[in-house]
C-alpha positions as CSV (number, residue, x, y, z in Angstrom):
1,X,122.4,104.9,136.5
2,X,123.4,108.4,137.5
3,X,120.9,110.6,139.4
4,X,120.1,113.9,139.3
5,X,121.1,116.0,142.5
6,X,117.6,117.8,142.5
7,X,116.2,114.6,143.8
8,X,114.8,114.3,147.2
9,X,116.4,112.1,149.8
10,X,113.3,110.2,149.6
11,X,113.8,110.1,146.2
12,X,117.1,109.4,146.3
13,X,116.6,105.9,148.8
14,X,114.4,104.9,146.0
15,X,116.5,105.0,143.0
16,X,119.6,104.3,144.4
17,X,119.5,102.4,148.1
18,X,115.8,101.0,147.5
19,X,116.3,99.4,144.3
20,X,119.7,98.2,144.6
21,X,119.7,97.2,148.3
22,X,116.5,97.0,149.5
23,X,114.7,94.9,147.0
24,X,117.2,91.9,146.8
25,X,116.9,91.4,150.5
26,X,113.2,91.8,150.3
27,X,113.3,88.4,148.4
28,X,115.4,87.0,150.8
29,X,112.6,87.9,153.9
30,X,109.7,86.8,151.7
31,X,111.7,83.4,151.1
32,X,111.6,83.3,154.7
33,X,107.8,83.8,155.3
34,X,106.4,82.3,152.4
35,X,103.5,84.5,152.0
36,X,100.7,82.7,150.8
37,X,97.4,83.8,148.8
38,X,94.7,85.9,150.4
39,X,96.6,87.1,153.4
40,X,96.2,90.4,154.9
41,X,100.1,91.8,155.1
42,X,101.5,94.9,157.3
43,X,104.9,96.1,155.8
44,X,105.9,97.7,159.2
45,X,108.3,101.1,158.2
46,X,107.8,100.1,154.3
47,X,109.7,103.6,153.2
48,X,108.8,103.6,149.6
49,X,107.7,100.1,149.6
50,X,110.0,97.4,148.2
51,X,108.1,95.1,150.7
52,X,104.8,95.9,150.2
53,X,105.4,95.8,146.1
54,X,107.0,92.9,146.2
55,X,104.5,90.8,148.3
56,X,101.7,91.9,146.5
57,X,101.7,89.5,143.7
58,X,102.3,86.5,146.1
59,X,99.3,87.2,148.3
60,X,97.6,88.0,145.0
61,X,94.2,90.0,144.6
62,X,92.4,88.3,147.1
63,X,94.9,89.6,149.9
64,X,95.6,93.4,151.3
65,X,98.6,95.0,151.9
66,X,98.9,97.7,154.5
67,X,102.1,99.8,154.0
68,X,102.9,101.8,156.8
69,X,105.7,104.4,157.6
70,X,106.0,107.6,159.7
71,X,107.5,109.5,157.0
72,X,105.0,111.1,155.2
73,X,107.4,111.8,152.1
74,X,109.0,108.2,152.0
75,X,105.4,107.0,151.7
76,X,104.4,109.3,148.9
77,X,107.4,108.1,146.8
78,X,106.3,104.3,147.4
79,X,103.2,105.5,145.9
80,X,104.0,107.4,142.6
81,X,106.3,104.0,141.8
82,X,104.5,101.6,139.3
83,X,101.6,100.1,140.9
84,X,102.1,95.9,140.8
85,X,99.7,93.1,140.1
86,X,97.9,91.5,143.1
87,X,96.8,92.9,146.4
88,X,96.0,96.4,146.9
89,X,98.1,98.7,149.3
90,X,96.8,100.7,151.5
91,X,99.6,103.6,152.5
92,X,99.2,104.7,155.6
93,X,101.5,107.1,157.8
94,X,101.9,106.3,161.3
95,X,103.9,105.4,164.2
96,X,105.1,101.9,164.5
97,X,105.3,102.3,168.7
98,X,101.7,103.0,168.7
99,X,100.0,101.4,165.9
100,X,96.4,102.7,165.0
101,X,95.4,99.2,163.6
102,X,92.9,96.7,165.0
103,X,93.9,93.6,166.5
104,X,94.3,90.4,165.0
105,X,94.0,92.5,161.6
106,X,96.5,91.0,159.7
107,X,98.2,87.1,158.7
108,X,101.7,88.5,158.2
109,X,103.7,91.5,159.8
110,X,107.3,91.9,158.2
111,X,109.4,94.6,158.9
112,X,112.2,94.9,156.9
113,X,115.5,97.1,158.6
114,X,113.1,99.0,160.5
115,X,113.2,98.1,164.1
116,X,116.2,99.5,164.7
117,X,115.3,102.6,164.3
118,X,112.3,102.5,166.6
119,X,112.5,104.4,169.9
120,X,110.5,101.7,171.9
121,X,111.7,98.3,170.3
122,X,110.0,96.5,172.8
123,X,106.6,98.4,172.7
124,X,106.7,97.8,168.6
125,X,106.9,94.2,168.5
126,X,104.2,94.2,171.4
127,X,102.0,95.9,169.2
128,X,103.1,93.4,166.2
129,X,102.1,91.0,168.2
130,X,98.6,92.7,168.8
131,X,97.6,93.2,165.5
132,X,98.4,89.6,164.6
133,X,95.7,86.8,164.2
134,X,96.1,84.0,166.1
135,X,97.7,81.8,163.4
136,X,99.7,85.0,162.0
137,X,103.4,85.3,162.3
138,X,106.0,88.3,161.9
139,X,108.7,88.4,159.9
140,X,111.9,90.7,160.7
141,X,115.2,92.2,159.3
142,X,118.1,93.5,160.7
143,X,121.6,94.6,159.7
144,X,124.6,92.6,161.0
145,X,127.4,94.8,162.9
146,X,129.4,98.0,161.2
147,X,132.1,96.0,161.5
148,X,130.5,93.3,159.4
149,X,130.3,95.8,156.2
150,X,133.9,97.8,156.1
151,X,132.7,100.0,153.3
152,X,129.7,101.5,155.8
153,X,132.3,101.4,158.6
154,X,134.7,103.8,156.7
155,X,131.7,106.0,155.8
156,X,130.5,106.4,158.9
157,X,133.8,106.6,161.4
158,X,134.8,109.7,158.8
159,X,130.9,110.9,158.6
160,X,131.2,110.9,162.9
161,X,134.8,112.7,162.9
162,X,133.5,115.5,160.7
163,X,130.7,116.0,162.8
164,X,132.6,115.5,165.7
165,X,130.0,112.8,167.2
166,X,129.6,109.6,168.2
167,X,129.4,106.7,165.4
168,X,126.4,105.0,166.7
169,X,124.7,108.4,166.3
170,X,124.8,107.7,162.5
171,X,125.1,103.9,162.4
172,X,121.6,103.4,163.7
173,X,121.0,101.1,160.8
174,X,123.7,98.8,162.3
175,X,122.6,99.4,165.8
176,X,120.6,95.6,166.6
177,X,123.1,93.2,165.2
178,X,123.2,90.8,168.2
179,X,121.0,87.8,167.2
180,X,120.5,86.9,170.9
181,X,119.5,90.6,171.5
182,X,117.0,90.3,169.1
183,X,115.6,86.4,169.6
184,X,115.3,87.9,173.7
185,X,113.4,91.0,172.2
186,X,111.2,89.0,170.4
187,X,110.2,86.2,173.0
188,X,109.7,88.8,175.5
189,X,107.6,90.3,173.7
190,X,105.3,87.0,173.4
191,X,106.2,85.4,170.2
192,X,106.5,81.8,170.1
193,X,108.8,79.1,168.1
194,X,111.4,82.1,167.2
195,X,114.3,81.8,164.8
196,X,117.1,84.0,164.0
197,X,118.9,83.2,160.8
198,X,122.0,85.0,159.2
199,X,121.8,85.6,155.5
200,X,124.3,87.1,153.2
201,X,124.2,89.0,149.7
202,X,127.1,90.6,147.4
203,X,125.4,94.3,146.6
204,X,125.8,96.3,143.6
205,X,125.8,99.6,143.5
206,X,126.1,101.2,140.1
207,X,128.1,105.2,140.3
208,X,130.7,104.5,142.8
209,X,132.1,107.9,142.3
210,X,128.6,109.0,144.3
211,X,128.6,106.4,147.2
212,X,128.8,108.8,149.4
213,X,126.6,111.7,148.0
214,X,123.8,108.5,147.6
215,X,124.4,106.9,150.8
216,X,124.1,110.2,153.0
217,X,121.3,112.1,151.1
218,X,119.5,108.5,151.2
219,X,119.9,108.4,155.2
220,X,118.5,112.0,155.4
221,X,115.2,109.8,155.4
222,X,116.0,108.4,158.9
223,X,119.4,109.5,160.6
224,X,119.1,112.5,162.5
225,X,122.5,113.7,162.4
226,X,121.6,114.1,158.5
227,X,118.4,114.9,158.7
228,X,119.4,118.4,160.7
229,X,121.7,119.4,158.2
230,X,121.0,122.2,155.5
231,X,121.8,120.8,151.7
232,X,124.8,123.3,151.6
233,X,126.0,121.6,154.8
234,X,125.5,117.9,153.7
235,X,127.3,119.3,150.6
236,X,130.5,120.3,152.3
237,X,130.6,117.3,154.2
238,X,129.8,115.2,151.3
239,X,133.3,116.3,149.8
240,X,135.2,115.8,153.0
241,X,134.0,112.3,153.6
242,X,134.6,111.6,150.1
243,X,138.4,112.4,150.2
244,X,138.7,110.3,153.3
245,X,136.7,107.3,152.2
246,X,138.1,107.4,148.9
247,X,140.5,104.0,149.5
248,X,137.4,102.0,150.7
249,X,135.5,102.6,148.2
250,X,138.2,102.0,145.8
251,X,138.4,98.4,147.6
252,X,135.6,97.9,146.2
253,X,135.4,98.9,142.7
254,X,134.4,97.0,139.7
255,X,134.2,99.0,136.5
256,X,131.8,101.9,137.4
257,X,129.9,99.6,140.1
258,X,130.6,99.2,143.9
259,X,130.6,95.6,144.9
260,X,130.5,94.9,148.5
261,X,128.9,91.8,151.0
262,X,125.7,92.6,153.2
263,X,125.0,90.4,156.2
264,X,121.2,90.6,158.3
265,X,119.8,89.1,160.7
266,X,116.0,87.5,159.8
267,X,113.6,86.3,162.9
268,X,110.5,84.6,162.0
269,X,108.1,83.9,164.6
270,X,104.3,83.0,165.2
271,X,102.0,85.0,167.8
């Protein structure tokens, strides 16, 4: 499917990250959680929702979805997108380090490639925690290493050289990889009985001549180096990074698709 260069970068996750990397590995968290029927669900930085969508049928119309992110045009993407069958969500924009929700509100928190992201790790899961009922549990994503996924690795070490920063100032998504790191984050933060588990996936991506335009206009959403950046700048390095990454991506070629292995991280845990 090619997209149309007028889209938004909220748009843009949607249609290109969203549906063809985000919601595979949203059935691969929700096989870890089991979500069960009537529960009250908080899809912690849902961006456009593949979460919340998903687990809407499984806690059926008896449960309640909050969906929750602190960008405002993420969330209003997740909400023009087809509206499933089962629980209602309730889109909300807000701050995951200082969560506006009562306590003990919900069954299930799950927060899918969004921790890592947070400025105060440490205060967010405290505040998971909170809003938990005493029988609830929390459910967690996180990307394995850049060195775990060479095709991001080649994206962003060019990305950094043509901006002439730092990698981990783009590879944020890739920035809590150490299972340890996270189990500690999580007991310390008062969760009991917590398990790490690696999972992987093969990912297709269909226009692997955009990769690159796809996979930096999609991080606009959350990456500051990107989100700084005027079109007519993301354009210009669009084109450079593209002539640089150009073998990688070849690597990974099949037909007009990109096919290429994800690793995460997935903690389950109960308050």
């Amino acid at each position: 499917m090619s997209l149309q260069p007028a889209l938004s970068p909220a748009e843009t996750y949607e249609n290109y990250l969203g549906r063809n990397i985000a919601d595979p590995w949203t059935r691969v968290l929700l096989a870890h959680v089991a979500p069960q029927p009537g529960e009250r669900v908080l899809d912690l930085a849902c961006g456009t929702g593949s979460v919340a969508r998903q687990v809407a049928p499984l806690v059926g119309e008896s449960g309640h979805i909050v969906a929750l992110d602190v960008n405002a045009e993420m969330l209003a993407v997740g909400m023009a997108q087809p509206v499933p069958q089962g629980a209602t969500i309730d889109w909300r924009e807000g701050d995951a380090t200082n969560l506006e929700l009562r306590e003990q509100e919900f069954d299930l928190v799950l927060c899918q490639q969004g921790l890592q992201f947070f400025s105060d790790r440490a205060e967010a899961l405290h505040g998971m925690r909170r809003v938990l009922r005493e029988s609830g549990r929390v459910g967690i994503s996180v990307w394995q290493s850049l060195h775990r996924h060479p095709l991001y690795e080649a994206l962003f070490i060019a990305t950094a050289r043509h901006l002439n920063i730092a990698v981990t100032d783009v590879d944020i998504a890739f920035s809590l990889s150490d299972s340890d790191a996270l189990y500690r984050l999580l007991e310390s933060a008062g969760f009991q009985d917590v398990e790490v588990r690696t999972s992987a996936l093969d990912i297709r991506l269909p226009d692997a001549k955009r990769f690159v335009d796809m996979s930096i206009a999609g991080a606009a959403t959350s990456v500051p180096a990107f989100t700084r950046m005027a079109p007519i700048e993301r354009a210009v390095l669009m084109n450079a990074i593209k002539d640089e990454t150009q073998g990688a991506v070849q690597t990974f070629q099949h037909g007009d698709s990109l096919v290429f292995p994800m690793e995460t991280n997935i903690a389950t845990a109960k308050r």
